[in-house]
N, C-alpha and C positions, 0 to 999 in steps of 0.2 A: 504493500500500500504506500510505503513510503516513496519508495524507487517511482512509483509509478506516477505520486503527488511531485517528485521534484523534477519528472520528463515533462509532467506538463508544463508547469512554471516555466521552463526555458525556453516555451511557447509564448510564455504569456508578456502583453508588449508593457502592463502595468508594471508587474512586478519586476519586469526587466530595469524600468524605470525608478523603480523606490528603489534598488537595491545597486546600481550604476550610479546615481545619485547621494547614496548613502556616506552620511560625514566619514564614518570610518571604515568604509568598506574597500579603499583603493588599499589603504596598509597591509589589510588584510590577504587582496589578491594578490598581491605583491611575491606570498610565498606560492601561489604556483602559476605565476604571471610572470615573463619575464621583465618587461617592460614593456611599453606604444610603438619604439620604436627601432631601427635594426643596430643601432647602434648600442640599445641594452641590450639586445636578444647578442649580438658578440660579446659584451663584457662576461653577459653568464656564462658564456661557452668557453672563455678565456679560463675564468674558474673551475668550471668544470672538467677540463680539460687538464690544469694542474691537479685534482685531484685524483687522475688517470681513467676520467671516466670515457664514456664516447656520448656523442650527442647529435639527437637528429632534431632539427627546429622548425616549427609550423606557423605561419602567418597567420593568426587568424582570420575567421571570415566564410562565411558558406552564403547557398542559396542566392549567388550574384544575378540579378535580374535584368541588367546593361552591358552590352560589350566592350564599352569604354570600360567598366570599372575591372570586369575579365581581363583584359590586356595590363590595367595599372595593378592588379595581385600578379599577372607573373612577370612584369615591372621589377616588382617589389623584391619577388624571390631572385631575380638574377644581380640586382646589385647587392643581395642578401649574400649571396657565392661569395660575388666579387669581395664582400670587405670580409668575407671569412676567409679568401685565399690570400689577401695582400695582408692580415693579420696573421697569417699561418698557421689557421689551426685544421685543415681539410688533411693533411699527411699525418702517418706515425698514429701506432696502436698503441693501447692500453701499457703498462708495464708488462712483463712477462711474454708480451707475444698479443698480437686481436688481429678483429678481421680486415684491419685495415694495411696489414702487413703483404698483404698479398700476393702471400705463400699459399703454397697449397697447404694441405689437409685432405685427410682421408677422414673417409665416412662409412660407419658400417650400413649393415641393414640391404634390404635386396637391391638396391640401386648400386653398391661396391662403391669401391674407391672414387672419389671427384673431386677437383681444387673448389675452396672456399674460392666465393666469387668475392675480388677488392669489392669493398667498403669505404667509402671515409670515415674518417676520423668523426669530422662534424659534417652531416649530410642536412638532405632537406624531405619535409613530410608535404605534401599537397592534397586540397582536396577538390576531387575534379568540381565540384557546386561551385568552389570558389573560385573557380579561372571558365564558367560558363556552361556546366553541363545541363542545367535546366533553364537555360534561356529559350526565349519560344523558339525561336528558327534558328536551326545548325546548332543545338548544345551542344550536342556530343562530339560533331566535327570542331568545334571551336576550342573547347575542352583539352580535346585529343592534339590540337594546334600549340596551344601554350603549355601543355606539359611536356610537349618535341619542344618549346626553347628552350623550358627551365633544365630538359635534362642536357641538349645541345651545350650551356651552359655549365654545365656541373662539370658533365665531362672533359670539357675543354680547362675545369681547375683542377679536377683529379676527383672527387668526389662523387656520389649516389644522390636520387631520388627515389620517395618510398611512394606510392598514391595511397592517400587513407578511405576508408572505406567510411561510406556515412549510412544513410537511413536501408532497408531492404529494398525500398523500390532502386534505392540506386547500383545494387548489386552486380546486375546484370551490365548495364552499360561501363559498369566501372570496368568490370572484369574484361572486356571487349578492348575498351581503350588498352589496358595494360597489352593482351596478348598481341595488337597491331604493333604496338612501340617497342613491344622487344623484339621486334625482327630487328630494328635499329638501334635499338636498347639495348643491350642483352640484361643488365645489370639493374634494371626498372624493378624495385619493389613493389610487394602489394600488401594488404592486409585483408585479414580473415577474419570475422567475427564469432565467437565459439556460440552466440544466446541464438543462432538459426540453425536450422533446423538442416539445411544442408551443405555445411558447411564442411561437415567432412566429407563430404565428396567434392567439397571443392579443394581441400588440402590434398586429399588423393590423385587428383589431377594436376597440382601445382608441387608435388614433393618430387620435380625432374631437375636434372642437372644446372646448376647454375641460378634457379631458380629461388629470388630472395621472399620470403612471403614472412610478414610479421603477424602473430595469431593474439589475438586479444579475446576479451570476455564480450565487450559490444554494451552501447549505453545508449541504445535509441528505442524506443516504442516498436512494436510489431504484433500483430494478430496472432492468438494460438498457435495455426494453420501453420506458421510461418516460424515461429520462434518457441525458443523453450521457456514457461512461463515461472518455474523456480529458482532458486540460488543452485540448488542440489542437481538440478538437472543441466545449468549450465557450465558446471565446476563437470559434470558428468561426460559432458561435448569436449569442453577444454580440453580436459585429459586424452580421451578417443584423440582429437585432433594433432595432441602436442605428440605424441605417440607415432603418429601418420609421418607428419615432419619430422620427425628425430630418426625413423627408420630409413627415409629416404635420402636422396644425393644432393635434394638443396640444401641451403643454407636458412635454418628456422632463424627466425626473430621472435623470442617469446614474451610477450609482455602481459604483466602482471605482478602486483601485489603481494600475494596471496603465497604465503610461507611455502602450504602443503604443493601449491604448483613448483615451485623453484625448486625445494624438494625433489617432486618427481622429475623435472627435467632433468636437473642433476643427476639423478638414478638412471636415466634413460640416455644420458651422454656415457655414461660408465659399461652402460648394459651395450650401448652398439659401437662402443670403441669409440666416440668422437672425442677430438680433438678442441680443447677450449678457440679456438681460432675456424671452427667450423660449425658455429652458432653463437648466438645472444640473448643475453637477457634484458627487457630492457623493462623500466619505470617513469612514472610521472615526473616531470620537476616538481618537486618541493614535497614529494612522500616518501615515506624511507627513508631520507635521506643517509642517516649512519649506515645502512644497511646495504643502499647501493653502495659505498666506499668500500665497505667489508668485501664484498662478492669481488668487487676489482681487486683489493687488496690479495684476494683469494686465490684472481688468476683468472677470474670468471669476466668475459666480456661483457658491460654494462655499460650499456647507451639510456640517456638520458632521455626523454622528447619532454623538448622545450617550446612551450608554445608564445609568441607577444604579436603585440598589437592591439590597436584600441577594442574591439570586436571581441571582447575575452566574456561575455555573460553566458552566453549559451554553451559555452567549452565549460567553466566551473560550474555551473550546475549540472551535466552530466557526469563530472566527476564527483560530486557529491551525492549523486543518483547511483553510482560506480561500489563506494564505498559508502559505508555508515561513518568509520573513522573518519572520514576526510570533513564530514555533514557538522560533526562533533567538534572537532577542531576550527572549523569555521565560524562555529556558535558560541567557543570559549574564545575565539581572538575575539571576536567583535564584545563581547559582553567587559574583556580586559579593558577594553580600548574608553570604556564609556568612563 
């Protein structure tokens, strides 16, 4: 009920209002907000980065409904590259060895042996809504147009693009953009949502060589029909899923919170012989935070996703839709503050 009160609210244009508006509530977002602008979203990554972590960063913004404003977000993300390559943080893994070394590794499980496909260091997260995929005429072509520059651009610094996955209906077209741009891509991330329903069969089709796919838990609204409607039952998908990727030749991106996941991936690096440099773990900014350090400290590749930009309301209410803990923490900063 809760989960389900705080997906609407990220709807709602009021409460968007009272709580963007709210005397103390920018302090607050602050810890999992990078900054408005690209110039903080590189300061955190400069940090982050001294503390050997790895980091992928997302502009916020979805649902762009002008072409103009689809062209000015993948604007955004290529001088977004540019000042993280002239800052130098796009080269060079984790301590111990990551995936941005790019070295091979071997991977057990029925796909055999495959090199981890390079990574950067600090990459970029996109989501097709916000470079135009639901504009009325040519979303998807248009879409599919700016996320060919931002990765045209990556590549030309050394670095990856991940495309994130948003609501179910957008499932379908997302997946079509990724598999056109990796003929040219090869190296084009994707994400996978573990709350639907078919989702392991979509990792069983994406667990192929070279193949970067980041699996998450998924914080958006969906029908029965379409999604799994428990906690139990999507901890239940995860696992199936993270299972899927860990047996096969790609390269998983795991992300999540959740001890008993990290847990079993770990188990399941161990079980198919992978190599800490032929997968990740990765976390929110500003959750965990000791804990991502630990995992790196550990040896374990942990990528950050740092999100900024003014457009941060509907991203933090998902994440406190995500977790209880984060809902909780949000409700003791602001009550500090007063």
């Amino acid at each position: 009920m809760l989960r389900r009160s705080l997906l609407a609210a990220s709807k709602s244009a009021r409460i968007r209002s009272f709580v963007s508006t709210g005397r103390y509530t920018r302090d607050v977002v602050a810890r999992f907000v990078a900054g408005e602008t690209s110039a903080d979203a590189i300061r955190v990554t400069e940090r982050l980065r001294g503390d050997g972590l790895l980091v992928t960063l997302d502009h916020l913004g979805e649902d762009t409904t002008e072409p103009e404003h689809a062209a000015a977000v993948a604007d955004e993300y290529i001088r977004l590259i540019e000042g993280l390559a002239s800052a130098g943080l796009l080269g060079g893994g984790p301590a111990g060895g990551g995936p941005a070394d790019g070295g091979a590794a071997g991977a057990g499980g029925p796909g055999g042996t495959a090199a981890s496909p390079a990574t950067g260091a600090a990459e970029v997260s996109v989501k097709p809504t916000a470079v135009g995929l639901r504009l009325a005429a040519n979303g998807a072509k248009t879409a599919a147009g700016h996320i060919a520059r931002i990765c045209a651009a990556a590549r030309g610094a050394g670095t990856t693009v991940t495309v994130d996955m948003e609501d179910h209906l957008g499932v379908e077209p997302t997946l079509r953009i990724v598999a056109d741009l990796r003929t040219e891509f090869a190296d084009l991330g994707c994400v996978l949502q573990a709350y639907l329903r078919r989702t392991e069969r979509d990792c069983e089709q994406l667990a192929v060589p070279g193949s970067r796919v980041r699996l998450c838990k998924g914080a958006y609204r969906a029908p029965g029909d379409v999604a799994f409607s428990s906690r139990h039952e999507v901890d239940r998908s995860y696992v199936r899923c993270l299972r899927v990727l860990m047996a096969g030749p790609g390269y998983p991106m795991l992300a999540t919170h959740d001890p008993r996941m990290i847990k079993i991936a770990l188990a399941q690096a161990a079980l198919t012989g992978r190599p800490a440099s032929s997968y990740e773990l990765q976390m929110l900014y500003g959750v965990r935070q000791a804990e991502q350090r630990r995992l790196a400290e550990s040896g374990s590749a942990m990528r950050v996703y740092v999100p900024y930009g003014s457009d941060w309301y509907g991203y933090l209410v998902r994440r406190l839709a995500e977790r209880p803990a984060n809902l909780a923490f949000f409700l003791r900063a602001l009550a500090s503050r007063r």
